[in-house]
C-alpha positions in Angstrom: 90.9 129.7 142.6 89.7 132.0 140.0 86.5 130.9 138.6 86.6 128.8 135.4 84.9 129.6 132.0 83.4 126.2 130.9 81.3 125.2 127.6 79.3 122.1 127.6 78.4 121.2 124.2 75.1 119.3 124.8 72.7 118.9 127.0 71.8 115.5 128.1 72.6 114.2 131.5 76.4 113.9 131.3 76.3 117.8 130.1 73.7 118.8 132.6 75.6 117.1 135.1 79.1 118.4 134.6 77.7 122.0 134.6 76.1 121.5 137.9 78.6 120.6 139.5 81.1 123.5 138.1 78.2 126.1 138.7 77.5 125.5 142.1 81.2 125.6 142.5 81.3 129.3 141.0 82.4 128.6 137.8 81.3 130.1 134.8 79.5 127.4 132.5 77.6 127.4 129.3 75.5 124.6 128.2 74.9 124.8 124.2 72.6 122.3 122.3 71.1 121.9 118.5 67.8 120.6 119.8 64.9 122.5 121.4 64.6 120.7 124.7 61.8 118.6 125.5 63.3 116.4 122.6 63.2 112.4 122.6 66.5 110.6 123.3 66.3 106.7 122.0 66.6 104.8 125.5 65.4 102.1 127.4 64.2 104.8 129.8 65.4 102.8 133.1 67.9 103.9 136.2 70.2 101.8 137.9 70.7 102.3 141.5 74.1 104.0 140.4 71.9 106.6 138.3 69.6 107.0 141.1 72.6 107.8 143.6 73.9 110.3 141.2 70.7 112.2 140.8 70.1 112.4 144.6 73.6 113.9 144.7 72.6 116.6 142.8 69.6 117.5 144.4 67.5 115.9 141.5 63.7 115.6 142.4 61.9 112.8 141.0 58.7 114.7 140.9 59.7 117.2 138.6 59.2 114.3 136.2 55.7 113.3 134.9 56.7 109.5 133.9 58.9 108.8 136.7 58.1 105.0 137.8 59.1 103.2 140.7 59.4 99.4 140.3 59.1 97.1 143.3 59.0 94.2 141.2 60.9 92.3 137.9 60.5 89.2 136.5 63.3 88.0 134.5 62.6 85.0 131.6 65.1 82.6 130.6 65.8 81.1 126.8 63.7 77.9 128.0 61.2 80.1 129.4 61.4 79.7 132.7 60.2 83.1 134.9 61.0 84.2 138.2 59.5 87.3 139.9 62.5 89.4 142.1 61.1 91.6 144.6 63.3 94.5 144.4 64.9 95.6 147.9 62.6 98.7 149.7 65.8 100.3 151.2 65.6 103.3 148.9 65.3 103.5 145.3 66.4 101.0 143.6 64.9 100.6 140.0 63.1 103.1 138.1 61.6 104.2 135.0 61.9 107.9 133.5 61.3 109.6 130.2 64.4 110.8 128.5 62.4 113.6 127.2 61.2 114.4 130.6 64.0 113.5 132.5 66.4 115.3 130.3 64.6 118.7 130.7 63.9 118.0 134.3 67.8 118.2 134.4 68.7 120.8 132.3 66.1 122.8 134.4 68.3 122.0 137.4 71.1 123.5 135.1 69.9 126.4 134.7 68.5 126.9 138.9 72.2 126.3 139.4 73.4 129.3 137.4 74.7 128.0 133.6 73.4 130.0 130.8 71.7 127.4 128.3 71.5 127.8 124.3 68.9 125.6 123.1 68.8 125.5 119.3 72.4 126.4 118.0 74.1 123.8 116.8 78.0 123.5 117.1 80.4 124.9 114.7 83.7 124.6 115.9 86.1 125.2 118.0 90.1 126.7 118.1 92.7 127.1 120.8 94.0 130.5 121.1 96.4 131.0 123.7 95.4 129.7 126.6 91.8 129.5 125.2 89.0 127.4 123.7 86.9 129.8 121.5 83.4 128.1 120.8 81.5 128.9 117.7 77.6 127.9 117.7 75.3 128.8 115.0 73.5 132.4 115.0 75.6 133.0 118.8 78.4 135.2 119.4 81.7 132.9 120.0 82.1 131.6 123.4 85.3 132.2 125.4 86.5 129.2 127.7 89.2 127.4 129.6 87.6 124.4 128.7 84.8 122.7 126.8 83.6 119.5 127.7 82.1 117.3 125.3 79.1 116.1 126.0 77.5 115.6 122.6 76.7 112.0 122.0 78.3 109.1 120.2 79.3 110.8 116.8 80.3 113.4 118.5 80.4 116.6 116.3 83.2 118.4 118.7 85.3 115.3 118.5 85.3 115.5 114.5 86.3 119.4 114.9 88.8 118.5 117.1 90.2 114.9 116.5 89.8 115.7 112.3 89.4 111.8 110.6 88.3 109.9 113.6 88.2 106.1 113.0 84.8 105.0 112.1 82.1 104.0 115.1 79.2 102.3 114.9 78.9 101.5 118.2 78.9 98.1 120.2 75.2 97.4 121.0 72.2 98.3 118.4 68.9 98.8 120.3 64.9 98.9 119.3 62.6 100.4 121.1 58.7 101.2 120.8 56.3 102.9 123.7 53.3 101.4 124.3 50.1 102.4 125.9 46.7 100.7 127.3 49.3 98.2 128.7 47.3 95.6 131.5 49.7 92.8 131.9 52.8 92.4 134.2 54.4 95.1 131.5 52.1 97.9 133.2 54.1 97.9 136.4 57.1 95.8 136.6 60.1 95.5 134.7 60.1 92.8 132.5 63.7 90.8 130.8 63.6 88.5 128.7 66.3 86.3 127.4 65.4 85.0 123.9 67.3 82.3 122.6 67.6 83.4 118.7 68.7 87.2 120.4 71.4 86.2 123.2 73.8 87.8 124.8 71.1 90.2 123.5 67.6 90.5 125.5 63.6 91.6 124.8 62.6 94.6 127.8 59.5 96.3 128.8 60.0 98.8 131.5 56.8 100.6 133.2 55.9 104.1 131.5 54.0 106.6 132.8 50.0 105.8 133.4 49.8 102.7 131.7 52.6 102.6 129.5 55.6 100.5 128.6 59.0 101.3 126.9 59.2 98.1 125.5 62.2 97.1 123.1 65.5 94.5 122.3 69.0 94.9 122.3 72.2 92.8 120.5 75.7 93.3 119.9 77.1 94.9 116.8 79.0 92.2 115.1 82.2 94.6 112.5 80.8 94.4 108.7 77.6 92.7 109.6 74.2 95.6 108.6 71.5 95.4 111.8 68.5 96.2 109.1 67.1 92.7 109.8 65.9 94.0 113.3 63.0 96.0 111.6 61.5 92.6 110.6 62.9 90.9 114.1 60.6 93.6 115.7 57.4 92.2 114.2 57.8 88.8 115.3 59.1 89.8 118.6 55.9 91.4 119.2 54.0 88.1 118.0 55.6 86.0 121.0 53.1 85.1 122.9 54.6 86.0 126.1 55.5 89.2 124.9 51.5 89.7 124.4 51.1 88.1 127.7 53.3 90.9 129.3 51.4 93.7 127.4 48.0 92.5 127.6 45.5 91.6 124.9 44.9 96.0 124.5 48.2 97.6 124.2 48.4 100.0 121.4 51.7 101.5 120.4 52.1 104.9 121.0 54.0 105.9 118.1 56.8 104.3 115.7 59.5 102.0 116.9 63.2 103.6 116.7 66.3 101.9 116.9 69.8 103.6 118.0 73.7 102.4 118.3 75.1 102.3 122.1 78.6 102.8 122.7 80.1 100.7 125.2 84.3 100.8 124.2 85.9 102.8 126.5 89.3 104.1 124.6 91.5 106.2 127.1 93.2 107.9 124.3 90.2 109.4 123.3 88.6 110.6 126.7 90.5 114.0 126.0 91.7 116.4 123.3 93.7 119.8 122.6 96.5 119.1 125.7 93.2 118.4 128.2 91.5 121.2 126.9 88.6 119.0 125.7 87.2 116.7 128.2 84.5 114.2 127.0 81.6 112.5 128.9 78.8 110.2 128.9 78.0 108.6 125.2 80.7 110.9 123.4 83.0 108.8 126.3 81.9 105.5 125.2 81.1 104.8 128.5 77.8 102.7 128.2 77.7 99.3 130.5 78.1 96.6 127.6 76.3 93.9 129.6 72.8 96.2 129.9 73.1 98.9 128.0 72.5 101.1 131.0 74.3 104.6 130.4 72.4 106.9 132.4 74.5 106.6 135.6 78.1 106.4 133.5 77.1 109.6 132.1 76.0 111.5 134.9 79.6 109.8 137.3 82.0 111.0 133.5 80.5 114.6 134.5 80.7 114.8 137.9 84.7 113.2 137.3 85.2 116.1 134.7 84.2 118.7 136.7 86.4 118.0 139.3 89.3 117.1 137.4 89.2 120.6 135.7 88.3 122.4 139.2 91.6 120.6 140.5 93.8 121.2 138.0 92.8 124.9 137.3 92.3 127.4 133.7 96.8 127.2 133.5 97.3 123.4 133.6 95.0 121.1 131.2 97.4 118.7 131.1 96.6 118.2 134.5 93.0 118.2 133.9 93.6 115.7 131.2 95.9 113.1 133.4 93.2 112.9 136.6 90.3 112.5 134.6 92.1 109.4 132.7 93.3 108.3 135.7 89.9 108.2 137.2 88.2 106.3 134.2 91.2 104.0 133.7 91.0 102.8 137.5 87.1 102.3 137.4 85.0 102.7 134.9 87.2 101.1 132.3 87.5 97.9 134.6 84.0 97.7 135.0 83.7 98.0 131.4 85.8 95.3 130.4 84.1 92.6 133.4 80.8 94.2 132.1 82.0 92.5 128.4 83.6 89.1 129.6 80.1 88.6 131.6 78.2 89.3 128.1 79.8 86.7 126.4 79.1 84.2 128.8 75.2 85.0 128.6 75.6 84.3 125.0 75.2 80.4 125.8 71.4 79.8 126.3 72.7 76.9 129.2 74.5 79.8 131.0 71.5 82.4 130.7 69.4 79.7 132.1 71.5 79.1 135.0 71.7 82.9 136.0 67.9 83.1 136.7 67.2 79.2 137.6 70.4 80.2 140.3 69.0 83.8 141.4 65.8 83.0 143.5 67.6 80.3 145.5 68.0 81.2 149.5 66.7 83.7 150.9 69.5 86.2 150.1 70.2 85.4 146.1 67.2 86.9 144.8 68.1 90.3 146.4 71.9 89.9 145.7 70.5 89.6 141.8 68.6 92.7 142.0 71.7 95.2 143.5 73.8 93.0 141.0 72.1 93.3 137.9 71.0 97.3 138.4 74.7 98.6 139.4 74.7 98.4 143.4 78.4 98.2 143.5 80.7 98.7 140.1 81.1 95.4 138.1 84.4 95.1 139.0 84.6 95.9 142.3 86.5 92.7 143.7 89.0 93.7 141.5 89.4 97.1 143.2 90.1 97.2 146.3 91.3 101.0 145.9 87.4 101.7 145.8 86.1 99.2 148.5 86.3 101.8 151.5 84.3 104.6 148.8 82.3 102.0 147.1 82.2 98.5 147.7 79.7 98.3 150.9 76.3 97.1 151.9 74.9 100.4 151.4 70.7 101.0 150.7 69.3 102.7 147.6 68.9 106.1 146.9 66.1 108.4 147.8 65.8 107.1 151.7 
């Protein structure tokens, strides 16, 4: 095959990984991004044991990042308040804890070792078919000739408005809050910490181990259509208040700089995975591809890139419709499942006497509380008995990552 000309526009871990994957398979890729990397990313900051396998699959190294936390440990809190403590399973990597800004660079670095030509700081103009050809425009850049272009450039994003004009409006299905703390010497300073609070559910309060002594701490609810999230500002205060949210922080946290708050997508639509006849393949949060019950997107958008790459390396620069048909076919008989399971089991956590079940239940035996912890953090897909097509690739007793 005669290597492929491929623009990524963005540069977070769905773009990062779909031009690894391309480069190391002698394709030419560009990676293009408005921001100056290190930049912030608004995120809970934790990896699933699905993220974790990703990364190891492209060679990632967890010690190219300063924050990177391993945690051993999580204690989940129902709405009555009752706690249980989960020893997380030591057969590789299960759970941790990374700074987007860290993490993100650490990645595109990886990019860049693997052969794609980065442009930090030009922003995305547009983009036109000509021929058999996608030509890129990026601020102060000479135009960027390609076979395809992979959009990879967040929730609103910009490519999809150039090339889907009048998109229906998005505001996403989850709105999140998050704050970093430091001087953290409670529970917070080392393990990961849920908590189910009655006036929030299905929503839930985090604080995931950051760095030396910090916490990514923050809450997450579903976006109800026509109703404004503003009141979460003032939520945030009295969230803080709780006394066992002080209890997991201890008496001396500090925050580390103002809270942010961000809308997740989590609606896969298949029709708008792909644009311009399969010319225009889209991945991570421009995908939608967020897990609705967590809010965990890290490993969706690293598996959308690794699926885009290898739908366009199949299907070659003369057949896009091609392209465009396997990388469907591949969210539509996975990831899509998993994100409609992912939303039934959210609404059944919206009942405090459910939410209290699922962590009175987990500890039980000596098997449950492990079966929780591969559960809850993406061991298997969500909807795995539903698939048997992926039991044989997927669906085992397999360990973490990192072993």
């Amino acid at each position: 095959m005669n290597p492929l000309r491929v623009a990524v526009i963005g540069g977070g871990p769905a773009g990062s990984a779909t031009a690894i994957h391309l480069a190391r398979a002698g394709h030419s890729v560009s990676i293009v991004d408005k921001a100056t990397f290190p930049r912030d990313k608004c995120c809970g900051d934790g990896l699933t044991t699905s993220a974790l396998r990703q990364l190891e699959a492209l060679g990632f190294d967890p010690s190219t990042v300063p924050s990177w936390r391993v945690v051993e440990k999580s204690t989940w809190r129902s709405p009555t308040g009752h706690t249980i403590e989960l020893t997380v399973p030591d057969d590789g990597l299960r759970i941790a804890v990374a700074r987007r800004d860290e993490l993100d660079i650490a990645l595109l670095q990886l990019a860049k070792e693997a052969g794609v030509s980065v442009y930090e700081g030009h922003a995305f103009v547009g983009a036109e078919v000509h021929g058999d050809e996608v030509h890129v425009q990026a601020a102060d850049m000479p135009t960027l000739i390609s076979d395809y272009v992979i959009g990879a450039d967040g929730m609103w994003s910009p490519l999809r408005r150039a090339v889907a004009p009048n998109p229906a409006p998005y505001l996403g299905d989850i709105h999140a809050f998050r704050q970093y703390f430091t001087n953290v010497t409670g529970i917070g300073r080392d393990q990961l910490w849920i908590s189910f609070e009655p006036d929030l559910l299905p929503g839930y309060v985090w604080s995931f181990p950051s760095g030396d002594g910090g916490a990514n701490v923050g809450f997450g609810i579903p976006r109800t259509p026509g109703e404004s999230v503003h009141w979460m500002k003032d939520a945030w205060t009295n969230i803080l208040e709780r006394p066992h949210v002080r209890a997991v922080l201890g008496p001396d946290a500090v925050a580390e700089s103002a809270h942010k708050a961000w809308p997740i997508p989590a609606s896969i639509q298949l029709d708008q995975l792909c644009a311009l006849g399969g010319r225009v393949l889209f991945v991570g949060d421009a995908a939608r591809v967020v897990d609705p019950l967590t809010g965990e997107g890290i490993g969706q958008a690293l598996e959308t890139g690794d699926r885009a790459a290898r739908a366009i390396m199949s299907a070659g620069a003369t057949n896009p419709a091609r392209a465009e048909a396997l990388y469907v076919h591949g969210i539509k008989r996975g990831m899509a499942i998993d994100n409609r399971v992912a939303k039934s089991l959210s609404r059944l956590v919206t009942h405090k006497t459910a939410a209290r079940a699922v962590i009175r239940m987990a500890p039980k035996g000596p098997w449950r509380g492990r079966y929780a912890i591969k559960w809850a953090f993406e061991d298997n897909p969500r909807a795995a008995l539903f698939t048997p097509w992926r039991w044989k690739e997927r669906f085992a007793n397999k360990g973490g990552a990192y072993q």
